[in-house]
C-alpha positions as CSV (number, residue, x, y, z in Angstrom):
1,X,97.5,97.7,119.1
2,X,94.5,99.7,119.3
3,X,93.9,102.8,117.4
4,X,90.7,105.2,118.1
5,X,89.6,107.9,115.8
6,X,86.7,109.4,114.8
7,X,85.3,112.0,112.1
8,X,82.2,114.1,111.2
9,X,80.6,113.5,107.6
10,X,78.2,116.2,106.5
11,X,75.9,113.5,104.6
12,X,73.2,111.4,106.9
13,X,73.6,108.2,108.9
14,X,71.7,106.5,106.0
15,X,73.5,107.5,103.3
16,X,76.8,106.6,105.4
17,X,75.4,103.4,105.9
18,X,74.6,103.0,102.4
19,X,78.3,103.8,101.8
20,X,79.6,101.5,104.2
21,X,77.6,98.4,102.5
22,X,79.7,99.3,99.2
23,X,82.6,97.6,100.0
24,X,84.6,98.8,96.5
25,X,83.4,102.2,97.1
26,X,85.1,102.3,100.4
27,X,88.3,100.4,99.3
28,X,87.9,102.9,96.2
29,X,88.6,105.4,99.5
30,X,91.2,103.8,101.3
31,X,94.7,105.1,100.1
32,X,96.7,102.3,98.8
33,X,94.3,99.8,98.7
34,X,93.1,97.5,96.0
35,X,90.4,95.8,95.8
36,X,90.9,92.9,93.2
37,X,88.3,90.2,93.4
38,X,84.9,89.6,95.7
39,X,85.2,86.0,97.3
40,X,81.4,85.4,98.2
41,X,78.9,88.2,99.7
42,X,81.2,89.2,102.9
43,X,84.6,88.5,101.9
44,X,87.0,90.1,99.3
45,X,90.4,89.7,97.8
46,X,93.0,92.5,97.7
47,X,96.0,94.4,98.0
48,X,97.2,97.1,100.5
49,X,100.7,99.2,99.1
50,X,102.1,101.7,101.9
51,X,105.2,103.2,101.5
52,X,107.2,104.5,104.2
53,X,110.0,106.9,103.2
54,X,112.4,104.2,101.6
55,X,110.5,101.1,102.6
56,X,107.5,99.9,100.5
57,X,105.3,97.1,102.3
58,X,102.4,95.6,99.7
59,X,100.3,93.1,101.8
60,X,98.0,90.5,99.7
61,X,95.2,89.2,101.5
62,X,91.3,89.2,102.4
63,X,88.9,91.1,104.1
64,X,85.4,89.6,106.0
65,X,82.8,91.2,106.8
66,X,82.4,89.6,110.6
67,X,79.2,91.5,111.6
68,X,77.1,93.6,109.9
69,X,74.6,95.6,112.5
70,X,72.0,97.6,110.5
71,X,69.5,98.6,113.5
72,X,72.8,100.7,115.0
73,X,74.5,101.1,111.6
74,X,77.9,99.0,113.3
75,X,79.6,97.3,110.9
76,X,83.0,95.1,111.7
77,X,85.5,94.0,109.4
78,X,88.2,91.4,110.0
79,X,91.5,91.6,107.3
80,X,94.7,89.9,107.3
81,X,97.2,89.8,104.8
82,X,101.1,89.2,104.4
83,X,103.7,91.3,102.3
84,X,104.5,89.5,99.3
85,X,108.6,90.3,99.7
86,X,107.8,87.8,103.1
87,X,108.6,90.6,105.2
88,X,105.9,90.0,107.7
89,X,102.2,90.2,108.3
90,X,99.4,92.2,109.4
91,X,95.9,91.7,110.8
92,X,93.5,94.0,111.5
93,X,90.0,94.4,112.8
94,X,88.2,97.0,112.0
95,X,84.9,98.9,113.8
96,X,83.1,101.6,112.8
97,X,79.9,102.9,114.0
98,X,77.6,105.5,113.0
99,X,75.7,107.9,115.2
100,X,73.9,110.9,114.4
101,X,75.6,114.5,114.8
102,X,73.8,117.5,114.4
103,X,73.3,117.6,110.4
104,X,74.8,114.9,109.7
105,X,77.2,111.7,110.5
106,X,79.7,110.6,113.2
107,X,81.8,108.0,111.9
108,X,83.5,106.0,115.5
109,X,86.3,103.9,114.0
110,X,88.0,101.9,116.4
111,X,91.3,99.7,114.9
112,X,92.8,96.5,116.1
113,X,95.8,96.0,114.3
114,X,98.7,92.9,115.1
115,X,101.8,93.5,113.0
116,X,104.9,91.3,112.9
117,X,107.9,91.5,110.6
118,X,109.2,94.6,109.2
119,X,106.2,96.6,109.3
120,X,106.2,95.8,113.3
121,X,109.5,97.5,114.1
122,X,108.4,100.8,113.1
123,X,107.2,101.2,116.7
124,X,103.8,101.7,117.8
125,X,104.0,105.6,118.0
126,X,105.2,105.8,114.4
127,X,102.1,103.0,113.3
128,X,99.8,105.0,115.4
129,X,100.7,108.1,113.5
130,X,100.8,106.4,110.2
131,X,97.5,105.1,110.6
132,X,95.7,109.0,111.6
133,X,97.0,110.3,108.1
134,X,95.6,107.4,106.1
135,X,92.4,107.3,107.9
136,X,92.4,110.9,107.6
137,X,92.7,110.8,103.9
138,X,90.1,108.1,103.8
139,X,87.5,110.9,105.6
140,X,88.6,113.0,102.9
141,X,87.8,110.7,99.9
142,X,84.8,109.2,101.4
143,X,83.4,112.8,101.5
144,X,84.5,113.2,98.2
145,X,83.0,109.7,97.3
146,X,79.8,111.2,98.6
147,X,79.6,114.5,97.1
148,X,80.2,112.6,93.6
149,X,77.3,110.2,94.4
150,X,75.1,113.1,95.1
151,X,76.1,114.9,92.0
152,X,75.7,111.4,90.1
153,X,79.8,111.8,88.6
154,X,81.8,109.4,89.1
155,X,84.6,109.8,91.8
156,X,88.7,109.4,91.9
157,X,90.6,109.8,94.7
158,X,93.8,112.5,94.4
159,X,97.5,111.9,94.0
160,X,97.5,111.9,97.9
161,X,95.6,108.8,97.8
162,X,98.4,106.2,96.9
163,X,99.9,105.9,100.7
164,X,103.3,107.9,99.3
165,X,105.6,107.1,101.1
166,X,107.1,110.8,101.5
167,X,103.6,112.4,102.0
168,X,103.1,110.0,104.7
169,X,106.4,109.7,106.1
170,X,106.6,113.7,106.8
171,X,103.3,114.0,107.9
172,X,103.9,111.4,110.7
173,X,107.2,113.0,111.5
174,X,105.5,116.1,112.3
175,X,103.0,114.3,114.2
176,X,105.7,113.2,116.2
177,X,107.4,116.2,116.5
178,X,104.3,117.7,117.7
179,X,103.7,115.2,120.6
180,X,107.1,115.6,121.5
181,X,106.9,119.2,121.7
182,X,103.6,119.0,123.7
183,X,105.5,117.3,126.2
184,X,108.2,119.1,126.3
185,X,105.9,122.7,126.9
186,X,103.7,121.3,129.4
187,X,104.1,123.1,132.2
188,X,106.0,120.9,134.7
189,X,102.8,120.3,137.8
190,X,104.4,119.1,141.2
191,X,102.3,115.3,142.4
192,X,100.4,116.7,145.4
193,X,99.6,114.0,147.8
C-alpha cells in the first residue's frame, strides 16, 4: 500500500539533510520506535511498538539505507521486521525528499508498506490513517529535534510520542469519521455525458 504525505519544516534543506543522515536522531523522532544497535554504516537494528486500542504489535527488525542521494537530498530506506508474539510482519520502504520552500524545507515522504498477519486486517483505510498521525507526530518531534539542536539542549520527545494506543486509535477514528462525513455532505453531482 502506498501512503503519500508531505510537511513544511521551518529549518533549511541542509540542515534537514543533516538531520536525515542522523539515523538515531530521526528514530529518536519516530513514535514507538527504538533504535537498539547499528549493524554497519547503512543498516540498523530495532524495535517498532504501536498499539492500537487493545492490540499491541512490537515488530523487531532492521532498517537499510538503500540509496542515499546528496545532490537532490533523496534518501530511501528499506525496513522489515516481524512482531515478536508471531502475529505477522511488515515491510516498508521509505522515500523522502527534500525541496526548498520559501524559508525553509519540504519534506515529500512517500511510504510503501506490505503487511500480513494481524496488523494486515486492520484494513487499508484504518493503516492509512494510522500511519498520518504517526508521521504527523514525527513532523512534530523532528521540529522539535531541530529547535533543540539549534539551541544546543538536548531533545525528548512528549508522552504522545510512544504510539498510545488510545491517542492513536481516536485520532484515526476521527479521521475516519471525517472522510465518511465528507462523503456523505458532498453535494450529490448528476454524470453528464
Amino acid at each position: 500500500m502506498l501512503i503519500k504525505s508531505e510537511f513544511d519544516v521551518g529549518e533549511s534543506p541542509d540542515k534537514v539533510w543533516e538531520f536525515f543522515n542522523n539515523i538515531p536522531l530521526v528514530a529518536n523522532c519516530l513514535p514507538g520506535a527504538d533504535l537498539s544497535e547499528q549493524v554497519s554504516e547503512d543498516e540498523y537494528a530495532g524495535s517498532v511498538v504501536i498499539g492500537l486500542g487493545p492490540v499491541k504489535l512490537d515488530f523487531a527488525g532492521q532498517a537499510t539505507i538503500r540509496e542515499r542521494d546528496e545532490a537532490n537530498r533523496r534518501i530511501i530506506v528499506d525496513a522489515a521486521g516481524a512482531d515478536v508474539k508471531g502475529r505477522g510482519q511488515a515491510a516498508l520502504v521509505v522515500d523522502a525528499n527534500l525541496v526548498p520552500s520559501g524559508g525553509g524545507t519540504k519534506v515529500m515522504v512517500s511510504q510503501d508498506l506490505q503487511l500480513s498477519g494481524a496488523a494486515a486486517q486492520y484494513g487499508r483505510g484504518l493503516v492509512q490513517d494510522v500511519t498520518k498521525v504517526l508521521l504527523d507526530e514525527f513532523a512534530d518531534n523532528m521540529k522539535g529535534q531541530l529547535a533543540a539542536l539549534e539551541q544546543g539542549i538536548e531533545f525528548t520527545p512528549g508522552a504522545s510520542s510512544q504510539a498510545s494506543g488510545l491517542a492513536i486509535g481516536l485520532r484515526a477514528v476521527w479521521m475516519a469519521l471525517a472522510r465518511v462525513a465528507r462523503r456523505f455532505f458532498l453535494p450529490y453531482r448528476p454524470a453528464t455525458d
